[in-house]
ZAMARGU-4260 file (C-alpha; in steps of 0.2 Angstrom, whole numbers, plus 5000, padded with zeros to 4 digits):
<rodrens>
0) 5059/5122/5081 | 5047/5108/5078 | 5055/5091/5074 | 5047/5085/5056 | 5035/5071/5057
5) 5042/5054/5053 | 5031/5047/5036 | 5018/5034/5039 | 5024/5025/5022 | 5037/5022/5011
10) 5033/5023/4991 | 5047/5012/4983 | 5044/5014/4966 | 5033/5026/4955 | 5024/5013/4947
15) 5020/5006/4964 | 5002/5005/4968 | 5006/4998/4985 | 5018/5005/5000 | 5024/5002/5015
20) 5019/5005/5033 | 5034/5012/5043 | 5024/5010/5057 | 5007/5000/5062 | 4994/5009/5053
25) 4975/5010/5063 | 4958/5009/5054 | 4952/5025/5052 | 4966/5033/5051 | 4973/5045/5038
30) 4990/5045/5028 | 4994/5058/5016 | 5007/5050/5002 | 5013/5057/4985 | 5006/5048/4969
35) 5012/5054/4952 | 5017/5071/4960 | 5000/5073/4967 | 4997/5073/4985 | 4983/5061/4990
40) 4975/5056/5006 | 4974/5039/5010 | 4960/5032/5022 | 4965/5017/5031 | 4954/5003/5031
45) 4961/4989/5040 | 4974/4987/5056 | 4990/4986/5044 | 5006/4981/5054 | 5023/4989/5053
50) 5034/4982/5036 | 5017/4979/5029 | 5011/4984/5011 | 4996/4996/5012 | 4987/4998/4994
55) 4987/5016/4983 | 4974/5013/4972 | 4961/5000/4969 | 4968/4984/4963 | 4955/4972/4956
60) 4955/4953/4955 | 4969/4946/4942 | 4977/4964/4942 | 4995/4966/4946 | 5000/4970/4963
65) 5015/4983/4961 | 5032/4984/4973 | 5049/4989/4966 | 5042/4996/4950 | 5037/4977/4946
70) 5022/4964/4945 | 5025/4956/4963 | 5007/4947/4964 | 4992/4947/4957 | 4976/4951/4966
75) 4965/4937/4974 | 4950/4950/4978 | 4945/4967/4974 | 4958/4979/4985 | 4954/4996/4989
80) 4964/5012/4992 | 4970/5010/5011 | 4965/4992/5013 | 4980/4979/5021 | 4989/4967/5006
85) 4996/4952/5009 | 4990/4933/5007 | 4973/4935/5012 | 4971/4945/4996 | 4988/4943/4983
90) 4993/4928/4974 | 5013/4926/4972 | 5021/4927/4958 | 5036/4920/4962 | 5030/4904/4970
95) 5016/4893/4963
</rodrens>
């Protein structure tokens, strides 16, 4: 019996246009994730640590960086599909 492969990431929400990595992603690497009931695959772009957010879609500049079903951030720069999110490209929403 084959033991079932752990996911790469962890959809929360889904309105969510980010997810989290469940383990340290590479650049260059592929994860396959379900969006809207479709099944995509997702070509990582950056090194994307473990407990990190990983984008779905492209986000652009000003747009809302979705977790939880809900506006967490905004975008700083243009994200792509499979790039790393975090400070160096999101803006807070929370704190200002």
């Amino acid at each position: 019996m084959r033991k079932r492969e752990r996911p790469a990431v962890l959809i929360i929400h889904p309105r969510d246009n980010v997810a989290v990595a469940l383990r340290d992603l590479d650049p260059g690497s592929q994860v396959d994730v379900r969006v809207r009931g479709r099944l995509r695959r997702i070509p990582i772009r950056d090194p994307i640590p473990a407990n990190h957010k990983v984008a779905l879609a492209r986000i652009g500049p000003g747009a809302s960086v979705v977790k939880y079903g809900a506006p967490i951030g905004e975008a700083t720069a243009p994200i792509r599909p499979g790039a790393h999110v975090h400070i160096h490209n999101v803006r807070s929403r929370r704190i200002r």
